[in-house]
N, CA, C and O atoms as a MOPAC input file, in Angstrom:
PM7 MOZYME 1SCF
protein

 N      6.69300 1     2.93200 1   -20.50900 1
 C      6.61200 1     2.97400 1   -19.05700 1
 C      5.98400 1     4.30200 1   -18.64800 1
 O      6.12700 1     5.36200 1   -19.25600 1
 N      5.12200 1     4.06800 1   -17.31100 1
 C      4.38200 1     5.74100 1   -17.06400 1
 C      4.64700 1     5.26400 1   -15.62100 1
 O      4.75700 1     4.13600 1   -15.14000 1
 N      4.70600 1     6.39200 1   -15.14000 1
 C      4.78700 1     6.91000 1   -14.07500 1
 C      3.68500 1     7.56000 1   -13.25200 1
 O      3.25400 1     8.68600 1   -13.50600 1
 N      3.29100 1     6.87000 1   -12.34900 1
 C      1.79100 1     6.70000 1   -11.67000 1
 C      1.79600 1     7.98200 1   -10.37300 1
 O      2.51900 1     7.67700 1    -9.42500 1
 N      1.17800 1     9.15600 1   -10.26500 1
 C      1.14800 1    10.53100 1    -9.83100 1
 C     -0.24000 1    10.92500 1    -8.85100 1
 O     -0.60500 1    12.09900 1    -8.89400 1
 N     -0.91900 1    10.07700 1    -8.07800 1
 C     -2.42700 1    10.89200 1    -8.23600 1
 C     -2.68100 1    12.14300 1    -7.52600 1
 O     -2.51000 1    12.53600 1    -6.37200 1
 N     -3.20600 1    12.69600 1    -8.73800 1
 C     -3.72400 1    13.97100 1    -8.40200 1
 C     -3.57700 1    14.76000 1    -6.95900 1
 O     -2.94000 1    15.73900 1    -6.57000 1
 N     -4.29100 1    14.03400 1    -6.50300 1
 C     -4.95300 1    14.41200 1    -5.08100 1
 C     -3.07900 1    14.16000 1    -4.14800 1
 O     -2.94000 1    14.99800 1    -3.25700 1
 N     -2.26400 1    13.52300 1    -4.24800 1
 C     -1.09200 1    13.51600 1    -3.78200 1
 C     -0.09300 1    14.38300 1    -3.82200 1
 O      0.21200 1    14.92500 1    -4.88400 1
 N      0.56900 1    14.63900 1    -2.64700 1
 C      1.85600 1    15.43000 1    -3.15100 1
 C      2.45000 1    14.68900 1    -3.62000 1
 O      2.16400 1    13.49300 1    -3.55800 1
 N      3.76600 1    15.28300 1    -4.42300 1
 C      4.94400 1    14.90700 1    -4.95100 1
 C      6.03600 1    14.10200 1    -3.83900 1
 O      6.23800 1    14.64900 1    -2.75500 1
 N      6.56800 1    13.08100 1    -4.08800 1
 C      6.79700 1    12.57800 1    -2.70300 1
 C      8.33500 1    13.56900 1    -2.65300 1
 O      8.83100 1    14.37500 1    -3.44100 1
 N      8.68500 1    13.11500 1    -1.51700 1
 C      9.88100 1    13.88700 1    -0.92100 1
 C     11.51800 1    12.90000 1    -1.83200 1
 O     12.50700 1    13.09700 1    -2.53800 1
 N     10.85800 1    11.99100 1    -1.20800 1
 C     12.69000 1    11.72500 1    -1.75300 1
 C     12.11600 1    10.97700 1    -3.25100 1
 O     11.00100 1    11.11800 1    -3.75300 1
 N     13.46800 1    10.00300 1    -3.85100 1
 C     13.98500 1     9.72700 1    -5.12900 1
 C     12.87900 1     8.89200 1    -5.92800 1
 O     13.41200 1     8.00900 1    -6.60000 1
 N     11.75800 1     8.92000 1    -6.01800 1
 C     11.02900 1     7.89700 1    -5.86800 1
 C      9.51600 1     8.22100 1    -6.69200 1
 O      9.22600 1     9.41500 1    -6.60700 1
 N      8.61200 1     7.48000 1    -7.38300 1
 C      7.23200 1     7.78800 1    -7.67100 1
 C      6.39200 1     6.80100 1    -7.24700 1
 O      6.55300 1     5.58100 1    -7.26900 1
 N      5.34500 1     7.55600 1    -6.80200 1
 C      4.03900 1     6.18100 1    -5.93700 1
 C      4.27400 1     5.39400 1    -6.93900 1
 O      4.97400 1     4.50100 1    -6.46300 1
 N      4.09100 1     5.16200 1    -8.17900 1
 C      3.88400 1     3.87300 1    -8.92200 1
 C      4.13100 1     3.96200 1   -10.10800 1
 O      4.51700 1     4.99400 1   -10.65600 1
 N      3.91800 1     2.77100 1   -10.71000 1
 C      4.97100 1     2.87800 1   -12.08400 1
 C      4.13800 1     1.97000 1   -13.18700 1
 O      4.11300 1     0.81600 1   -12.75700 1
 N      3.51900 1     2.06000 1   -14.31800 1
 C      3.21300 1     1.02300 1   -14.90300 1
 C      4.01000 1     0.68900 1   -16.39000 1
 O      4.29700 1     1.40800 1   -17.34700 1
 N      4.19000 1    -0.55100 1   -16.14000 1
 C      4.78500 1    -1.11500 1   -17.36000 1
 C      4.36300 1    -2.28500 1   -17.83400 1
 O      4.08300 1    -3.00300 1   -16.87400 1
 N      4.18500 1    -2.81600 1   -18.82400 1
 C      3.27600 1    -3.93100 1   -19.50400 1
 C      2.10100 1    -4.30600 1   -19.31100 1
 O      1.92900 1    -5.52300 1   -19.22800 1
 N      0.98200 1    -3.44900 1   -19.18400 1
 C      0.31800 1    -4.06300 1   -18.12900 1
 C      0.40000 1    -4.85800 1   -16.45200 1
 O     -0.27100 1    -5.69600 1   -15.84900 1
 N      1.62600 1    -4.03600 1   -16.17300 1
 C      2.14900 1    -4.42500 1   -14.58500 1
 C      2.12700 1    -2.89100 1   -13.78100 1
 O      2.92200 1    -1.97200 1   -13.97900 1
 N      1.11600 1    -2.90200 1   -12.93700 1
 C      1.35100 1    -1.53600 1   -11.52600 1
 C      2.06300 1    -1.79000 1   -10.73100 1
 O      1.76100 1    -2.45400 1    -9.74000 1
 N      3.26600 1    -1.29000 1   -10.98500 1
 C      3.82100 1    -1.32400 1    -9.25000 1
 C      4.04300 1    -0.12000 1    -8.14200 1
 O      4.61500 1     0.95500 1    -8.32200 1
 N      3.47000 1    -0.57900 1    -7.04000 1
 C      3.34100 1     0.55100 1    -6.20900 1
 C      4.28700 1     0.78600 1    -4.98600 1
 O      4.28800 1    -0.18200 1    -4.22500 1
 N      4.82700 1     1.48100 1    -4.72600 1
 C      5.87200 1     1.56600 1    -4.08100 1
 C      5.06200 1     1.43500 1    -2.30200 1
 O      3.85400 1     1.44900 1    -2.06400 1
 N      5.81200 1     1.35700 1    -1.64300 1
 C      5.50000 1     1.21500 1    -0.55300 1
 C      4.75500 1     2.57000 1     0.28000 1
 O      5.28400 1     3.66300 1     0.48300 1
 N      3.45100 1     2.15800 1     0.66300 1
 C      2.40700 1     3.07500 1     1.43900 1
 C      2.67600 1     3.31200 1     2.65900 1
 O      2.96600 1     2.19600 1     3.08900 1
 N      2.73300 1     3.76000 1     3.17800 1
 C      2.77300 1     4.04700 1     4.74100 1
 C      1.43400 1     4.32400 1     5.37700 1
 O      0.61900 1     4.40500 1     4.45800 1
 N      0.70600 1     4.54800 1     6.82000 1
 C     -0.58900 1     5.02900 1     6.50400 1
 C     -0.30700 1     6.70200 1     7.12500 1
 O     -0.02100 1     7.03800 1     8.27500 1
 N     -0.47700 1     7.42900 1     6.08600 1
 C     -0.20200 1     9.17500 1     5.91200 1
 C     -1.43500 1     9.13300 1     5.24100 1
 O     -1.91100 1     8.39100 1     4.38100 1
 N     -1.87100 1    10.22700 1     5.92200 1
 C     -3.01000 1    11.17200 1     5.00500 1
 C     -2.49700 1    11.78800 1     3.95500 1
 O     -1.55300 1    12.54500 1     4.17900 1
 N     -3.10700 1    11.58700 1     2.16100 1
 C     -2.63200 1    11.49000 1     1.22500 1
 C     -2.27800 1    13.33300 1     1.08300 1
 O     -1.19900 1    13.84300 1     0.78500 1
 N     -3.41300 1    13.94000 1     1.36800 1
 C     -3.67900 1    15.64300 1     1.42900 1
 C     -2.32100 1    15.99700 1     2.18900 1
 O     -1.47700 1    16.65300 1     1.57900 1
 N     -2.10100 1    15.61500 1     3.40200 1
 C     -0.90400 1    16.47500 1     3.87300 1
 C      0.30500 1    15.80700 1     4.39300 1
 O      1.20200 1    16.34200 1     5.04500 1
 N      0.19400 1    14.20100 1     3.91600 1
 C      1.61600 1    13.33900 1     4.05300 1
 C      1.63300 1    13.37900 1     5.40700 1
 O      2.64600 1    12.88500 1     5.90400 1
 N      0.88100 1    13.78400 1     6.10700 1
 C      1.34400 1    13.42300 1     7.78000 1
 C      1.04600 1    11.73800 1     8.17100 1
 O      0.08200 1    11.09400 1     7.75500 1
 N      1.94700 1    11.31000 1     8.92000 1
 C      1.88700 1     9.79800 1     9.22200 1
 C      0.64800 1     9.79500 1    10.43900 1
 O      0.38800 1    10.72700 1    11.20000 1
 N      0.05900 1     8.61800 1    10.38000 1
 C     -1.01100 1     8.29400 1    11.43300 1
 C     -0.45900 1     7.35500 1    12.16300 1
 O     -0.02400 1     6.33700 1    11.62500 1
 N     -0.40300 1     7.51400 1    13.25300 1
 C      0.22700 1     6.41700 1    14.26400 1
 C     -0.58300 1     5.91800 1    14.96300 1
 O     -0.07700 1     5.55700 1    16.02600 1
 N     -2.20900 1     5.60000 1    14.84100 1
 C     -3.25200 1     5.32700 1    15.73500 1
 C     -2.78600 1     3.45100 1    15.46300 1
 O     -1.88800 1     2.85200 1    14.87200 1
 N     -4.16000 1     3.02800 1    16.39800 1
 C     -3.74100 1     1.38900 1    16.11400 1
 C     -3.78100 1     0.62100 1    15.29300 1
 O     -4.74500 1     0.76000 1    14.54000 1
 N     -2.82700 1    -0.55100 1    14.98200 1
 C     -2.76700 1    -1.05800 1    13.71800 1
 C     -3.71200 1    -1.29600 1    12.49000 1
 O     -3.56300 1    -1.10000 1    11.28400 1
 N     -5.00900 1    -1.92100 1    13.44600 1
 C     -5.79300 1    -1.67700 1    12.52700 1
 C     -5.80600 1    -0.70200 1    11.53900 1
 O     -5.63400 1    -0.82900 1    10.32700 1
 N     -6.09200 1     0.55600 1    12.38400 1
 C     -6.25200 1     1.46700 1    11.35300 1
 C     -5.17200 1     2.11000 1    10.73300 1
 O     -5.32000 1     3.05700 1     9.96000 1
 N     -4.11500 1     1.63800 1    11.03900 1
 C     -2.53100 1     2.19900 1    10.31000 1
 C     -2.77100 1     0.97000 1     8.81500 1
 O     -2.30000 1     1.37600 1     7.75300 1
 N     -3.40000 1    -0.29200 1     8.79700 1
 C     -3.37900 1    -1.23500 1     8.18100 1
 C     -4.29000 1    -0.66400 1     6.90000 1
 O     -3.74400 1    -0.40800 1     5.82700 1
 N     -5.67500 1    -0.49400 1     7.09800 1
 C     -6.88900 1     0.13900 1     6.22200 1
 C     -6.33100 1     1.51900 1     5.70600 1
 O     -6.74800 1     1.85100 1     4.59600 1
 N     -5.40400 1     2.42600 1     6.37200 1
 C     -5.16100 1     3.54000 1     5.47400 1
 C     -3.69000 1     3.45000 1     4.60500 1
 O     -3.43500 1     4.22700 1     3.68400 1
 N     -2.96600 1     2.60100 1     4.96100 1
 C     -2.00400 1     2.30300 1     4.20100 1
 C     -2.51300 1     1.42100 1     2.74400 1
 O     -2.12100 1     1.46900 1     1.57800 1
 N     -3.44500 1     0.71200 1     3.36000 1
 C     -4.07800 1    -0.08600 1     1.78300 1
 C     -5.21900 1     0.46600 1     0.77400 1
 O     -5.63200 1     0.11900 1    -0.33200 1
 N     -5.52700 1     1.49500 1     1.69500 1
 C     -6.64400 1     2.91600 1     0.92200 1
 C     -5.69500 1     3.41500 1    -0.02900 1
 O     -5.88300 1     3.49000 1    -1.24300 1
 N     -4.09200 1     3.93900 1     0.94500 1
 C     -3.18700 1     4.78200 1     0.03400 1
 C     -2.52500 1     3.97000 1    -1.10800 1
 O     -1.84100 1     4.55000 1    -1.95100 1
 N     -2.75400 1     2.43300 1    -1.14400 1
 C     -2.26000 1     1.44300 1    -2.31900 1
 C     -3.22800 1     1.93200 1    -3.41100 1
 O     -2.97700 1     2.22100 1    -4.58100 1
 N     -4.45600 1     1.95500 1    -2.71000 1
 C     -5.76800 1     1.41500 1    -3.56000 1
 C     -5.62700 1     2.59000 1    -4.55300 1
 O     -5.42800 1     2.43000 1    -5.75700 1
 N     -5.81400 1     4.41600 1    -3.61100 1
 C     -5.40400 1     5.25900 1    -4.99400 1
 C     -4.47200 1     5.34600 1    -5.83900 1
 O     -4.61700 1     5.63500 1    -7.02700 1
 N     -3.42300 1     5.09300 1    -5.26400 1
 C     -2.35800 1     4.26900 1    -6.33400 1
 C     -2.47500 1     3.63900 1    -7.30000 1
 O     -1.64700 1     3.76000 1    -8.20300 1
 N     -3.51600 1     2.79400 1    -7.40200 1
 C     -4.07400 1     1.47500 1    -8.22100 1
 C     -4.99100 1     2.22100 1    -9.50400 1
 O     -4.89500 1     2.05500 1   -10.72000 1
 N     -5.84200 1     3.04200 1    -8.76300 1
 C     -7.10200 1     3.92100 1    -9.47500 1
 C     -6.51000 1     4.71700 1    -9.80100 1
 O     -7.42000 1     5.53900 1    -9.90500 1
 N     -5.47400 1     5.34900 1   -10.14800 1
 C     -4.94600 1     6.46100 1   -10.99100 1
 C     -4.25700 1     5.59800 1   -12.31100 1
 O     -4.19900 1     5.97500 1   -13.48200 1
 N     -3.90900 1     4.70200 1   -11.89800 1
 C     -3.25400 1     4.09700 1   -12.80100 1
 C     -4.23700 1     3.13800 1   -13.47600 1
 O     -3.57300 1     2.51700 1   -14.30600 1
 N     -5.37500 1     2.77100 1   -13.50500 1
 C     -6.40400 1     2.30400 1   -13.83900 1
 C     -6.80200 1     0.60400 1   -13.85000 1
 O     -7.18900 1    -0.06000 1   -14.81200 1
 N     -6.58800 1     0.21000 1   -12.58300 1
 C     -6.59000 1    -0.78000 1   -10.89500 1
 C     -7.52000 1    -0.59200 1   -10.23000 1
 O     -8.27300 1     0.36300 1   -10.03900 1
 N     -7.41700 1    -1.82600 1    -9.78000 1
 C     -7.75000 1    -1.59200 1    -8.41300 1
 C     -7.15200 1    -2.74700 1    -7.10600 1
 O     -6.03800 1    -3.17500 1    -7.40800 1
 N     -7.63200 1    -3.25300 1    -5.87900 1
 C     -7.22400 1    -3.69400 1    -5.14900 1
 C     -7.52100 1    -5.08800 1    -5.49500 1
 O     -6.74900 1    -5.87300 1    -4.94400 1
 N     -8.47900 1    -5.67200 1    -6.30300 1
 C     -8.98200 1    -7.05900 1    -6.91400 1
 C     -8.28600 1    -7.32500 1    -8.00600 1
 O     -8.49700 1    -8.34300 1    -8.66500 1
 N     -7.06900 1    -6.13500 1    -8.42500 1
 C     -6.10700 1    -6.79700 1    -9.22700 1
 C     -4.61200 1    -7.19700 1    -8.85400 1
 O     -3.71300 1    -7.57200 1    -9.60800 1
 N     -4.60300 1    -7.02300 1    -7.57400 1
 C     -3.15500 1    -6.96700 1    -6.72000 1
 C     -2.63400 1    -8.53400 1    -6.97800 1
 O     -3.24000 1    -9.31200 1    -6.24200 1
 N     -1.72500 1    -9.13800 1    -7.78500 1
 C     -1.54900 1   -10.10400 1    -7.89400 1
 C     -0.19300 1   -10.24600 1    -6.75000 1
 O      0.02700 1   -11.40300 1    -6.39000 1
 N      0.58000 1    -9.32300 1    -6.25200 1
 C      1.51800 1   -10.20900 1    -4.84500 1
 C      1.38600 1    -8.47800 1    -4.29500 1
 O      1.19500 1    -7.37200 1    -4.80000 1
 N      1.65000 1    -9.14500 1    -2.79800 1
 C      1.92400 1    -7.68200 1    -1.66900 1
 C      2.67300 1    -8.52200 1    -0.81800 1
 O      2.58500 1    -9.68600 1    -0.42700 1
 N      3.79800 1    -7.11700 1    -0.57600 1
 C      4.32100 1    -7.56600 1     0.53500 1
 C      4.30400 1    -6.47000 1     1.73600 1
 O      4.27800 1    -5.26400 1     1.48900 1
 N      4.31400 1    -6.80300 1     2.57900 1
 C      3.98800 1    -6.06100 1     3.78100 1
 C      5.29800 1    -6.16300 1     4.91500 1
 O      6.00600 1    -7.11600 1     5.24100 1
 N      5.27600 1    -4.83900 1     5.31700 1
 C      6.59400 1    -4.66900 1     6.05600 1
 C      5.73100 1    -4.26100 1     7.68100 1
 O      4.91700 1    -3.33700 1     7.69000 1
 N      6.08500 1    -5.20400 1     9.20000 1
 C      5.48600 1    -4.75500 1     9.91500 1
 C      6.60700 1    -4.54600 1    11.08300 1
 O      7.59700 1    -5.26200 1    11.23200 1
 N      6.33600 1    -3.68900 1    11.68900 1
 C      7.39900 1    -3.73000 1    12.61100 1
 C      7.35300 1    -4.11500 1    13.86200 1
 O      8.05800 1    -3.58500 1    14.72200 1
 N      6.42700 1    -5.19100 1    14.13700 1
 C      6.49300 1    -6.33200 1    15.55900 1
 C      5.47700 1    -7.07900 1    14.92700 1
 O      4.43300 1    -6.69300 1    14.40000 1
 N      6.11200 1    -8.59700 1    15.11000 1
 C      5.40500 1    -9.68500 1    14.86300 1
 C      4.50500 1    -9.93000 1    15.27800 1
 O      3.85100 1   -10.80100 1    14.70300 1
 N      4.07400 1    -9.43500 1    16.25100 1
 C      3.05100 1    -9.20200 1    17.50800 1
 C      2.07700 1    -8.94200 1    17.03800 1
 O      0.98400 1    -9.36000 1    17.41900 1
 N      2.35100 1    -7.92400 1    15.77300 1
 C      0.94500 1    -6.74300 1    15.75200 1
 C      0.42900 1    -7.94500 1    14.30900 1
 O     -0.62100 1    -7.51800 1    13.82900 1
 N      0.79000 1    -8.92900 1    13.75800 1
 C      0.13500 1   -10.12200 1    12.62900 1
 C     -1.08400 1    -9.89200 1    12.58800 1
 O     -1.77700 1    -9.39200 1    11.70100 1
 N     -1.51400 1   -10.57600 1    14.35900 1
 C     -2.80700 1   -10.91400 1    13.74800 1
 C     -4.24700 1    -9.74100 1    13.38800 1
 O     -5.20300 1    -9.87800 1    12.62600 1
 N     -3.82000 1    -8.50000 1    14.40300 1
 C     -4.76400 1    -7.55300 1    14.05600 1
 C     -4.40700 1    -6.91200 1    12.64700 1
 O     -5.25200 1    -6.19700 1    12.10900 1
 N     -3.01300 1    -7.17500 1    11.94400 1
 C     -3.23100 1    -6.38500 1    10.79300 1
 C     -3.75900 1    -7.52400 1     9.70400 1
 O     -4.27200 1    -7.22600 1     8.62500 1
 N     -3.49100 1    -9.21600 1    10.29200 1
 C     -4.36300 1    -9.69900 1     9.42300 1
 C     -5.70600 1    -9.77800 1     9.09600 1
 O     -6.17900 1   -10.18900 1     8.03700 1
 N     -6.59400 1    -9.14400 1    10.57100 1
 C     -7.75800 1    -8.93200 1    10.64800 1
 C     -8.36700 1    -7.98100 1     9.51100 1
 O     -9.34100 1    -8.34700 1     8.85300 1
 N     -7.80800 1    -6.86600 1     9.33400 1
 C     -8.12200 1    -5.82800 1     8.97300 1
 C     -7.84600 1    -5.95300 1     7.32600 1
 O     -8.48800 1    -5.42900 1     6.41500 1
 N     -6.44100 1    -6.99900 1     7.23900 1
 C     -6.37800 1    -6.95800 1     6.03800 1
 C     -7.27800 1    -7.73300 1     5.22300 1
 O     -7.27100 1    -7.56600 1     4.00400 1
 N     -8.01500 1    -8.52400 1     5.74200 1
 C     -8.96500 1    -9.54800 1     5.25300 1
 C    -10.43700 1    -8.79000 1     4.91800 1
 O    -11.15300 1    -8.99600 1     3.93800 1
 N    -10.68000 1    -7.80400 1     6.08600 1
 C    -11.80100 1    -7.00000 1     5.80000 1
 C    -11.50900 1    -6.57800 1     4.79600 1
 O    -12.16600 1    -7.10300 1     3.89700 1
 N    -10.67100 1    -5.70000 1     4.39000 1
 C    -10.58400 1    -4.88700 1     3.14000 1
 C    -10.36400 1    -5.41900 1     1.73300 1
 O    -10.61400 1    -4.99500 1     0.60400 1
 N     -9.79100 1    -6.52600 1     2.24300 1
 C     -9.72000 1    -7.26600 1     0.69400 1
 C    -10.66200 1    -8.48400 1     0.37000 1
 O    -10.79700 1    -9.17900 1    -0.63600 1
 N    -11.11900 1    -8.47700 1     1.31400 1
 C    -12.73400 1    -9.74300 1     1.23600 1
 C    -11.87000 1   -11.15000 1     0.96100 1
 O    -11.07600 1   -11.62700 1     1.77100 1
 N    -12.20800 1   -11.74900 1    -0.42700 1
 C    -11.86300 1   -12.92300 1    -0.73800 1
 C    -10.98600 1   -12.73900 1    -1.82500 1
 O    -10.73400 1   -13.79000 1    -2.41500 1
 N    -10.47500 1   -11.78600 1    -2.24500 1
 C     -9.13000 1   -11.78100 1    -2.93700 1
 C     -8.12200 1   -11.91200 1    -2.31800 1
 O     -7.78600 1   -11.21200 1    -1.36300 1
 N     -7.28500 1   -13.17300 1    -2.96300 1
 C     -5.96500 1   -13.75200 1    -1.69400 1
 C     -4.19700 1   -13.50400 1    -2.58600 1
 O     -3.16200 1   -14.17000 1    -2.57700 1
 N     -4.59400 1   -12.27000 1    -3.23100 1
 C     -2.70400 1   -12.02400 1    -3.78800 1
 C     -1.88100 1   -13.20200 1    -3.29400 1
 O     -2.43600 1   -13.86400 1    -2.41700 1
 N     -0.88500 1   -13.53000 1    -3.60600 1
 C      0.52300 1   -13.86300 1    -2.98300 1
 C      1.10300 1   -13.12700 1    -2.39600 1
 O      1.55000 1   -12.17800 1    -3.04100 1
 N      1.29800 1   -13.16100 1    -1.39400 1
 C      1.98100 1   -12.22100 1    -0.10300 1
 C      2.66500 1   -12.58500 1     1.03600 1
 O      2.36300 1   -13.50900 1     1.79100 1
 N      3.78300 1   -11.67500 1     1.15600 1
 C      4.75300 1   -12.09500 1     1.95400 1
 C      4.67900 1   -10.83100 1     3.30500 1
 O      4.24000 1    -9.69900 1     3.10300 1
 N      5.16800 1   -11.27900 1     4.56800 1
 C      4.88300 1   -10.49500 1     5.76600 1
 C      6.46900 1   -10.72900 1     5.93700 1
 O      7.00300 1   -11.79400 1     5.62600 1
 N      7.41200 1    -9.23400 1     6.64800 1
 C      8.58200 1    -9.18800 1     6.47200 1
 C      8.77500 1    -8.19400 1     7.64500 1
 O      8.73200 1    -7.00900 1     7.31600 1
 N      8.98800 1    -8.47800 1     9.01000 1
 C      9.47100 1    -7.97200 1    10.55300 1
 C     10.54700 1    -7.20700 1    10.10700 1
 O     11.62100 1    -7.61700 1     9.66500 1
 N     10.10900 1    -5.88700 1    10.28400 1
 C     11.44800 1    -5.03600 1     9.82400 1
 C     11.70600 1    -4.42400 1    11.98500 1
 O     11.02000 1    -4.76800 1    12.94700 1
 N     12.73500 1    -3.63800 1    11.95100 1
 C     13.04200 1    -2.86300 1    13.09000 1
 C     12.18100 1    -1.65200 1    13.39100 1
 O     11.40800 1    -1.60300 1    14.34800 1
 N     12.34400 1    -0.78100 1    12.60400 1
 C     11.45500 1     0.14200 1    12.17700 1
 C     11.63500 1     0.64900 1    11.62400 1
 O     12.79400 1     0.84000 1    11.25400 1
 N     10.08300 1     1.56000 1    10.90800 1
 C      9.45900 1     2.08300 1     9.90000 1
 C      9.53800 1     4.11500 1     9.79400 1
 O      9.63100 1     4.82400 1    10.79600 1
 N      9.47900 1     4.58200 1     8.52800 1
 C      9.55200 1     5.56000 1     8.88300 1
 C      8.68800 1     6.36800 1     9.95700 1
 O      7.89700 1     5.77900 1    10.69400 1
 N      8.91300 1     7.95400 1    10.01300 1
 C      7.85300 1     8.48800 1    10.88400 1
 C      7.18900 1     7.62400 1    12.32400 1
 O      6.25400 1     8.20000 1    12.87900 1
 N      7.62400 1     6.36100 1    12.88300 1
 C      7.21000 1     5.44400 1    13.54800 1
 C      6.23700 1     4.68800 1    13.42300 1
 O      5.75900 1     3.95600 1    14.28900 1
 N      5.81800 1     4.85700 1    12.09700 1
 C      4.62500 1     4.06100 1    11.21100 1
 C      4.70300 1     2.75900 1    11.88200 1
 O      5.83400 1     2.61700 1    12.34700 1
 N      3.79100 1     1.55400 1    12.15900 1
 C      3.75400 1     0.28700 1    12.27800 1
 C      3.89400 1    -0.50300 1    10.99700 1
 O      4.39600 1    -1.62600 1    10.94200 1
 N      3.38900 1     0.20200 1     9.93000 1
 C      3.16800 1    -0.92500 1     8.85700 1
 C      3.74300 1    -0.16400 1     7.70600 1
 O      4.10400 1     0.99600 1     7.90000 1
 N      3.85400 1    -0.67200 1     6.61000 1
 C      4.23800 1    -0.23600 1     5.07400 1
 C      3.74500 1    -1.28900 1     3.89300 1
 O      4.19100 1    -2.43400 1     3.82000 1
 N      2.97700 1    -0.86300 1     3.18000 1
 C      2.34500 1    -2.18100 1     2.05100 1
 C      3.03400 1    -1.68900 1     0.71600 1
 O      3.12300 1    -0.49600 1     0.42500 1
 N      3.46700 1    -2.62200 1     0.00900 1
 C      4.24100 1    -2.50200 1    -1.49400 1
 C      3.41600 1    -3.85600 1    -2.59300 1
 O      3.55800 1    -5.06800 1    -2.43200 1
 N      2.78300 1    -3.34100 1    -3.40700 1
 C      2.18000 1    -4.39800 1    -4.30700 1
 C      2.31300 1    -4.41800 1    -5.48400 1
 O      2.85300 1    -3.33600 1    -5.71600 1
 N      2.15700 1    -5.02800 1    -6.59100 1
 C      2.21800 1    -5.38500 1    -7.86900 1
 C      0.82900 1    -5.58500 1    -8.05500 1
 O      0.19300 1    -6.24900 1    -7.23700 1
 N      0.19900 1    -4.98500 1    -9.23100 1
 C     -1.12300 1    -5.63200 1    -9.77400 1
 C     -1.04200 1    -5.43300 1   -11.38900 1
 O     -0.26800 1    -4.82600 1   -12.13000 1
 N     -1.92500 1    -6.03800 1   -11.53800 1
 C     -2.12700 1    -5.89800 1   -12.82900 1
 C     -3.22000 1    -4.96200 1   -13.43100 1
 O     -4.14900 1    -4.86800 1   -12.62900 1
 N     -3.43200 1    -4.23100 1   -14.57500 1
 C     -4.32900 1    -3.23200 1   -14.98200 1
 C     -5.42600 1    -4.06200 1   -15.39000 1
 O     -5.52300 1    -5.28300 1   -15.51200 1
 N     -6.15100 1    -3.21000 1   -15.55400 1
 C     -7.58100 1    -3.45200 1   -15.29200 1
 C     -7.71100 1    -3.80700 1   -16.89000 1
 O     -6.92300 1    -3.16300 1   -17.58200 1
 N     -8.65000 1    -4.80900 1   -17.67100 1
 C     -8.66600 1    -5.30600 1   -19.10400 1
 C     -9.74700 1    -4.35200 1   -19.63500 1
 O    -10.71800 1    -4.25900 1   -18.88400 1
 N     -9.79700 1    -3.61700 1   -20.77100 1
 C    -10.60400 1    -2.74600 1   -20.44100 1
 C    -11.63000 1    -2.86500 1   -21.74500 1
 O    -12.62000 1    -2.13800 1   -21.82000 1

């Protein structure tokens, strides 16, 4: 088992590591959208809380030697049902025609007042 770190990231705060690989399985703990350099949360509109939370999956993925075309399930934590369809918009841009198994899960709220949080499983890249 390794323990997935990238570079460019701080060390997170609480009990926890961005990601973890074991058997050929990445799992990435849940993203928020924070700028990776100084962990500050972005609270702009979903959209773009959506594209930087799945940027912060994606380096997750690429340290561990992934990427976002290997995400075999995500689940996504949003905090108003409301905000679906623009984060499905956005999520479709970014992932084109790769369709994971994925589950959408209405929480109350999120840390820092984040809108969104993405948590995925992929698989490593065959090399």
């Amino acid at each position: 088992m390794n323990v997935i770190q990238p570079p460019d990231q701080p060390q997170p705060k609480g009990h926890y590591s961005p990601g973890f690989e074991h058997n050929g399985l990445i799992y990435v703990s849940g993203q928020l959208p924070m700028t990776l350099d100084t962990r500050e949360p972005f609270t702009g509109d979903i959209e773009e809380q959506t594209e930087l939370a799945l940027r912060n999956v994606e380096t997750v993925l690429k340290t561990a030697g992934s990427d976002l075309r290997h995400v075999v399930q995500m689940t996504i934590y949003v905090s108003d049902m409301e905000l679906w369809g623009a984060v499905n918009k956005r999520y479709s841009e970014v992932m084109g025609d790769h369709r994971p198994a994925r589950a959408i899960v209405p929480v109350k709220d999120l840390h820092f007042g984040t809108k969104i949080e993405i948590q995925v499983i992929a698989a490593k890249k065959e090399v």
